[in-house]
Rosetta silent file (secondary structure, phi, psi, omega in degrees, C-alpha in Angstrom):
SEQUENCE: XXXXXXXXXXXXXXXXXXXXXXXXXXXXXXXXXXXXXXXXXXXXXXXXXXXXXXXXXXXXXXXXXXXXXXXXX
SCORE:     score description
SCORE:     0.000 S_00000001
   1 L     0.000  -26.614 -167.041    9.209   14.728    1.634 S_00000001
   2 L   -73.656  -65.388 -153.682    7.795   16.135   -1.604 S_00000001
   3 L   -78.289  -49.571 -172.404    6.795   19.517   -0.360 S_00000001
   4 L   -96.457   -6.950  167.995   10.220   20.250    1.800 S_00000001
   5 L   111.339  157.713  150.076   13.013   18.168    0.407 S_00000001
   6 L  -103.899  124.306  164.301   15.173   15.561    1.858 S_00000001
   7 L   -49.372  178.848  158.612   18.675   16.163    3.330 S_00000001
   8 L   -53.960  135.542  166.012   21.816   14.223    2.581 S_00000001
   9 L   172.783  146.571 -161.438   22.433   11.116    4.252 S_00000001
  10 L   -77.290  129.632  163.910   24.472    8.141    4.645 S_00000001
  11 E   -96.279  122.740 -174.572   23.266    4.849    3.894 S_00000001
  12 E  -136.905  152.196  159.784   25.284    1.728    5.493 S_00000001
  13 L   -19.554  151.134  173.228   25.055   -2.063    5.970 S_00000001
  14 L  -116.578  -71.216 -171.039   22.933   -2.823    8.801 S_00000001
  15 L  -119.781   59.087  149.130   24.208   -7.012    8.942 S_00000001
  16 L  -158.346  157.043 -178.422   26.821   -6.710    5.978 S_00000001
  17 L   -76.149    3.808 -153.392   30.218   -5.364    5.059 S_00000001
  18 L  -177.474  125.571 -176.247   29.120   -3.966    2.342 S_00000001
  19 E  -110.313  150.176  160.563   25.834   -2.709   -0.274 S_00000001
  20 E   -89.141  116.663  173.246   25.395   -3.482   -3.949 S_00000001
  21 E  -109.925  144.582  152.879   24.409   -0.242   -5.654 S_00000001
  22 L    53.952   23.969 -173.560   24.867   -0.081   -9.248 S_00000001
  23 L    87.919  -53.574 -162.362   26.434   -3.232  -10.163 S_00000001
  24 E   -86.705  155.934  172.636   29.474   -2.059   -7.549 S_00000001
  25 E   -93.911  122.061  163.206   30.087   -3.012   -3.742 S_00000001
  26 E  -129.152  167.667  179.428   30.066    0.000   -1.830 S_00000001
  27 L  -112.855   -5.836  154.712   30.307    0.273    2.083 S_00000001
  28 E  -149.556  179.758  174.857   28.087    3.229    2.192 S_00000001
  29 E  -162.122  147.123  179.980   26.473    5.432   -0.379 S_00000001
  30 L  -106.977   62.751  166.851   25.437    9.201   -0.308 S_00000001
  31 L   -71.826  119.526  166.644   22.536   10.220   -2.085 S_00000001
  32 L    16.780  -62.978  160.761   21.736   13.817   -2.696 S_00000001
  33 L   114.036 -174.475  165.146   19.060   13.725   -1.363 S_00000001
  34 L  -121.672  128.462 -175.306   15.729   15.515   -2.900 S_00000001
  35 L   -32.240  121.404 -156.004   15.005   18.804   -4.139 S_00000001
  36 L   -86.580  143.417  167.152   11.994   20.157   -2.476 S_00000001
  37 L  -136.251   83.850 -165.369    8.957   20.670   -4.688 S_00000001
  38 L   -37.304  147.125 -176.029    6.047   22.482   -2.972 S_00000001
  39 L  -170.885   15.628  171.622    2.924   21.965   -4.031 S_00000001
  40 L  -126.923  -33.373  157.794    0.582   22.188   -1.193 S_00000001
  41 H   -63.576  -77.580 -146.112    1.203   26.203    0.215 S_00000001
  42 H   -55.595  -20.312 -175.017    0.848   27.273   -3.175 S_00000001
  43 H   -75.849  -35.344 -176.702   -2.575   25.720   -3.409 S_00000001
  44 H   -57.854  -64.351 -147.988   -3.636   26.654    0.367 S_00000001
  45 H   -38.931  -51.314 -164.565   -2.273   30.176   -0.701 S_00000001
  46 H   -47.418  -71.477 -166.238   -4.424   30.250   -3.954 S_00000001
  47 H  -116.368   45.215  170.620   -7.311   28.860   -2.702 S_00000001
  48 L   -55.031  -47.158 -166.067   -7.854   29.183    1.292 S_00000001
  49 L   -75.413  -15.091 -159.554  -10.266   31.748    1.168 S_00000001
  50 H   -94.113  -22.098 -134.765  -12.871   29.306   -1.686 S_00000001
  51 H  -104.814  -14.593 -161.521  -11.777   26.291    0.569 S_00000001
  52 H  -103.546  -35.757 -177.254  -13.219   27.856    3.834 S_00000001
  53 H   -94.612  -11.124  152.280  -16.787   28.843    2.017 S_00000001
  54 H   -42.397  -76.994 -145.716  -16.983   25.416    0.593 S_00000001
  55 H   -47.527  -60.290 -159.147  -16.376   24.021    3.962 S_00000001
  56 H   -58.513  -47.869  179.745  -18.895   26.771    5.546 S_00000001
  57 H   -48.791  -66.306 -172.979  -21.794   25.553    2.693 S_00000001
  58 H   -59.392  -15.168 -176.924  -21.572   22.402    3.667 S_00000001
  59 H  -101.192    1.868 -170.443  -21.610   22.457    7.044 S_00000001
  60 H   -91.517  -15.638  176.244  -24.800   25.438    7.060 S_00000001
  61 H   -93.774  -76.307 -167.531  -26.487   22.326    4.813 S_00000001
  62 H   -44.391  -40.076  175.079  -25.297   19.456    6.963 S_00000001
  63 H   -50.618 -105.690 -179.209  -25.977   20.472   10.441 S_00000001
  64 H    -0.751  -59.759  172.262  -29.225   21.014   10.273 S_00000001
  65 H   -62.496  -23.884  171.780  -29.771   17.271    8.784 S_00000001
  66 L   -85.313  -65.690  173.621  -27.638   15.755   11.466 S_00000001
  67 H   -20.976  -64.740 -163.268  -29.688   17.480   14.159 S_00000001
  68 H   -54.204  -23.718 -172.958  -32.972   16.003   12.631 S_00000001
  69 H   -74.526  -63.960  146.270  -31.318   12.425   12.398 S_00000001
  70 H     5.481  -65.337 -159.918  -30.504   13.046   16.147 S_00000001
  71 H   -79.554  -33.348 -171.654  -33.816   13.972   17.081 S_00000001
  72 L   -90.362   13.490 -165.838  -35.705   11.220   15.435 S_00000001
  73 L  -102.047    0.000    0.000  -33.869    7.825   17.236 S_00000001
């Protein structure tokens, strides 16, 4: 909801004539909805390529140690 926004959209009673917003009775209400604020592309974008040779260290360390755990039961 954060990274792409929310549309518009009507809220209404489910089991009442009628919601309290704001002090006031209303019989629906329209909020805006929210203004998208990305914040996860820009980061892949930045840093995909450091994110992928992390990943690759760790698994050129870890393998190897999960075999041997493997090997010994």
């Amino acid at each position: 909801m954060v990274e792409y926004g929310t549309a518009r959209n009507w809220i209404k009673p489910k089991n009442r004539k009628s919601l309290f917003v704001a002090g006031l009775l209303r019989e629906a209400v329209d909020p805006p909805g929210a203004k998208k604020q990305p914040f996860m592309r820009p980061a892949i974008d930045g840093k995909a390529s450091e994110a992928v040779d992390t990943m690759a260290a760790y698994m050129r360390d870890r393998i190897p140690k999960e075999i041997d755990k493997a090997g010994k039961k």
